[in-house]
Structure formats: structure tokens, C-alpha cells
C-alpha positions as CSV (number, residue, x, y, z in Angstrom):
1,X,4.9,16.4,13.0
2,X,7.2,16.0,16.0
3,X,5.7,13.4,17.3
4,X,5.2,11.8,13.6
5,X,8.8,12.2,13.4
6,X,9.8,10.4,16.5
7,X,8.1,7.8,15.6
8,X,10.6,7.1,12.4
9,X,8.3,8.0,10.4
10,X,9.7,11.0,8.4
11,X,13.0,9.8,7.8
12,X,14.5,10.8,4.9
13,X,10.8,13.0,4.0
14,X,10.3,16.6,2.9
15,X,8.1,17.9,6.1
16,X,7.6,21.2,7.4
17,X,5.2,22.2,10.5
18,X,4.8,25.4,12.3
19,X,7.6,28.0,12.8
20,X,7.8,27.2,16.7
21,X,8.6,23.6,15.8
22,X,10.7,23.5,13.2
23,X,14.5,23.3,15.1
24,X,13.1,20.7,16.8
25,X,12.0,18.8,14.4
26,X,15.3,19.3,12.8
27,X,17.2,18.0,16.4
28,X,15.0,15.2,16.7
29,X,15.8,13.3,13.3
30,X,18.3,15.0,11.0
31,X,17.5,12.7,8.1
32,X,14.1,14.6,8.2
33,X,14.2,17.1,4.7
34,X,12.8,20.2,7.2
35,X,11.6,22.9,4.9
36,X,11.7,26.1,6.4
37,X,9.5,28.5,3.5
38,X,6.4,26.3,2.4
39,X,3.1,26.3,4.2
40,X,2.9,22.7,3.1
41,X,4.2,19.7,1.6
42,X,3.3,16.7,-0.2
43,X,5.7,14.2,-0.8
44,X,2.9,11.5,-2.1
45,X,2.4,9.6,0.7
46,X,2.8,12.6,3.6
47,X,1.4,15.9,3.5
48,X,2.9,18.1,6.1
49,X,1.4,21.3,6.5
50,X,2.6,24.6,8.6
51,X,-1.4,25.5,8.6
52,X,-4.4,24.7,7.9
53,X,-4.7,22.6,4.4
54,X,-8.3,23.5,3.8
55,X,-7.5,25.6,0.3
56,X,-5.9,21.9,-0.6
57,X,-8.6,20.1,0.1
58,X,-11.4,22.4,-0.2
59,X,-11.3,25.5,-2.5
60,X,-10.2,28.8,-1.8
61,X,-13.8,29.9,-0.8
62,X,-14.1,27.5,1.8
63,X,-10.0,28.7,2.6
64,X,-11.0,32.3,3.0
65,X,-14.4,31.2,4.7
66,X,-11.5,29.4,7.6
67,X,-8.9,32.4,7.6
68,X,-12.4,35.1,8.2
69,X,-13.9,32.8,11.0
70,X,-10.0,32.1,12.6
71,X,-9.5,35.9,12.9
């Protein structure tokens, strides 16, 4: 999302992105709406995710299939 954002192309958006990235995300474009607690978010045109979106997209079967095969 950092680079996404540097772009200009989360001003003024609802984004969030992994824990490590967050305050800069925040620096680099304060109009950015950085949420801090959800592991994703859609805002209709952008989906941001802090991890993998495959429950979204996929099911939770193929979600917990990802998680067991990550650890």
C-alpha cells in the first residue's frame, strides 16, 4: 500500500496494510483514512488488506487450507 499510496492514489481512502507499515503509510500521505484494527478494507473501488484476502475471495475452507500450509 505504500507504494499505492505514493502514487496519490489513496488519498482521502480507508486503507490499512501490515502492522510494520502502517506509520508510514500514515507519514507519507496524511489524507490517507489509515485503519489501525481491521485485517482488511473495502471501500468499493480499493481493497486493502493487512493479510491475505483469500476467506474474501475464496471461503473459509480454502482460508484455513492457506493459514495450515503458511504455518
Amino acid at each position: 500500500m505504500v507504494f499505492v499510496a505514493a502514487a496519490g492514489l489513496l488519498a482521502g481512502r480507508p486503507v490499512t496494510t501490515h502492522r510494520d507499515y502502517l506509520g508510514r503509510l500514515a507519514k507519507l500521505d496524511p489524507s490517507v483514512d489509515v485503519r489501525h484494527g481491521p485485517r482488511f478494507v473495502d471501500d468499493g473501488t480499493v481493497v486493502a488488506s493487512a493479510g491475505v484476502l483469500v476467506a474474501r475471495y475464496d471461503g473459509p475452507e480454502a482460508a484455513e487450507s492457506t493459514r495450515s500450509g503458511i504455518q
